[in-house]
C-alpha positions as CSV (number, residue, x, y, z in Angstrom):
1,X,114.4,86.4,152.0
2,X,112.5,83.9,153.9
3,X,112.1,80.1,152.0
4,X,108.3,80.9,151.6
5,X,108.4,84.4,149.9
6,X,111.8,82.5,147.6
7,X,109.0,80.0,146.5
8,X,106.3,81.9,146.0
9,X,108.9,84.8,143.7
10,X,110.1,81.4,142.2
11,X,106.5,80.0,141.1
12,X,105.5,83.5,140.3
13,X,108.6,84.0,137.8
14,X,108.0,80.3,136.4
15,X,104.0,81.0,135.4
16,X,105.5,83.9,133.5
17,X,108.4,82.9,131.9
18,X,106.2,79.5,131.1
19,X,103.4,81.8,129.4
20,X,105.7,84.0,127.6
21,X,107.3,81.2,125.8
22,X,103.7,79.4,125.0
23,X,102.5,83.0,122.8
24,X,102.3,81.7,119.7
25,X,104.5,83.1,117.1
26,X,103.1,85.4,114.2
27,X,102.4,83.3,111.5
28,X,102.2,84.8,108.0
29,X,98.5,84.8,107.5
30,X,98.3,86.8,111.0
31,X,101.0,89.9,109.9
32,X,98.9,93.1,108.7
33,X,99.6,94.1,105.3
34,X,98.4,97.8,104.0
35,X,98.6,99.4,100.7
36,X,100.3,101.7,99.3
37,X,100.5,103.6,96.3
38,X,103.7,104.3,94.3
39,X,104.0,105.8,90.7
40,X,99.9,105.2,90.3
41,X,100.8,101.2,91.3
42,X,99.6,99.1,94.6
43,X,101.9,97.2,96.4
44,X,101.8,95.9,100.2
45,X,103.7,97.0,103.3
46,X,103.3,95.2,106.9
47,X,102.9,97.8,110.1
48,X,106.8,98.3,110.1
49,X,106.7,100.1,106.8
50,X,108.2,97.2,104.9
51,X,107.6,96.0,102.0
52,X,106.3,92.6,101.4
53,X,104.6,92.9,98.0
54,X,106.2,95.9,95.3
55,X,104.2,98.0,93.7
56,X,102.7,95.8,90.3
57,X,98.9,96.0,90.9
58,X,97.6,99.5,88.7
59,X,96.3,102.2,91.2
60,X,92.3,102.3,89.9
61,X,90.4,103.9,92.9
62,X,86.7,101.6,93.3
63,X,84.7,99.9,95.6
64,X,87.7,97.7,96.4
65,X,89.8,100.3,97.2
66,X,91.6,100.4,99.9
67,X,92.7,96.8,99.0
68,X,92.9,94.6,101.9
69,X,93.8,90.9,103.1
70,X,90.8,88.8,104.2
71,X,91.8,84.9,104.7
72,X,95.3,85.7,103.2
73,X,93.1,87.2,99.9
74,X,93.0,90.5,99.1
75,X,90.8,91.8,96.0
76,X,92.1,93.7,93.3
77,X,91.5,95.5,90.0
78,X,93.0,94.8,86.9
79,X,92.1,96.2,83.7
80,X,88.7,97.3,85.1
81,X,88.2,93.7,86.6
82,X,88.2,92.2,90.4
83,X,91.1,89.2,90.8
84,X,92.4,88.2,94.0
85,X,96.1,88.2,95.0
86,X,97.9,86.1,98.0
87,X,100.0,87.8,100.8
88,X,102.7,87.0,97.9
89,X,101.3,88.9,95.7
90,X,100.6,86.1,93.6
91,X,97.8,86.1,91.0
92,X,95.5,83.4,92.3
93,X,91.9,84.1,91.6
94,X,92.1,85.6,87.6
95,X,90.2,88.7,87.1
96,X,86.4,88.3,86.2
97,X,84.4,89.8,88.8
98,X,82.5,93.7,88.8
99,X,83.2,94.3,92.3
100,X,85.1,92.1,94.7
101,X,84.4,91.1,98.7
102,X,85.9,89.9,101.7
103,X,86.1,86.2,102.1
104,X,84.2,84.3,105.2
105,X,84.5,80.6,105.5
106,X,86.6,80.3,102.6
107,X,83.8,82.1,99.9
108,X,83.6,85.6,98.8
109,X,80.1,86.3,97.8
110,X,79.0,87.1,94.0
C-alpha cells in the first residue's frame, strides 16, 4: 500500500473510531420504558424485556392508559385518581387529578 492510500485508510479509521467514542452514552431518562400488565398490576419493562419497575401500580384501563414516561414522569391511576411516578417507580406527584397529561417544559396541563 502506497504512503498516500496508508494515510488517507489511517485518517479515515481515526474520524470513525473518534466519533464512535464521542456517542453519548444512554442516560436513564433516555431508556424506553413500556408497561406491562401482571396479575391486573402495571409495572415497567425497558425494550429488552426487563424489568425496571415491578408490577405495584393497579391495572384500571382510562384515558391514561397505556401509561407512559414523558420528562422521566409517567401518569398513573390510583384509587380512581391521576399521580405521577419516576422511572423508579417512585410516588412523586400524589394522586389528585381526573385525567393526567404529558409533561412539556417541566408542566403537565390541568
Amino acid at each position: 500500500m502506497s504512503y498516500k492510500k496508508y494515510l488517507i485508510t489511517a485518517s479515515v479509521l481515526l474520524l470513525l473510531f473518534a466519533g464512535c467514542s464521542s456517542l453519548k452514552k444512554t442516560t436513564e431518562s433516555e431508556v424506553t420504558l413500556l408497561p406491562y400488565i401482571e396479575d391486573e398490576k402495571v409495572g415497567f419493562v425497558d425494550t429488552s424485556m426487563a424489568t425496571q419497575i415491578a408490577p405495584q401500580f393497579k391495572f384500571i384501563p382510562d384515558f391514561n392508559w397505556p401509561y407512559h414516561f414523558s420528562q422521566d414522569l409517567a401518569a398513573i391511576n390510583i384509587m380512581g385518581k391521576v399521580g405521577y411516578v419516576n422511572r423508579k417507580g417512585d410516588l412523586v406527584i400524589k394522586p389528585r387529578f381526573d385525567r393526567g397529561h404529558n409533561f412539556s417544559g417541566g408542566l403537565a396541563p390541568g
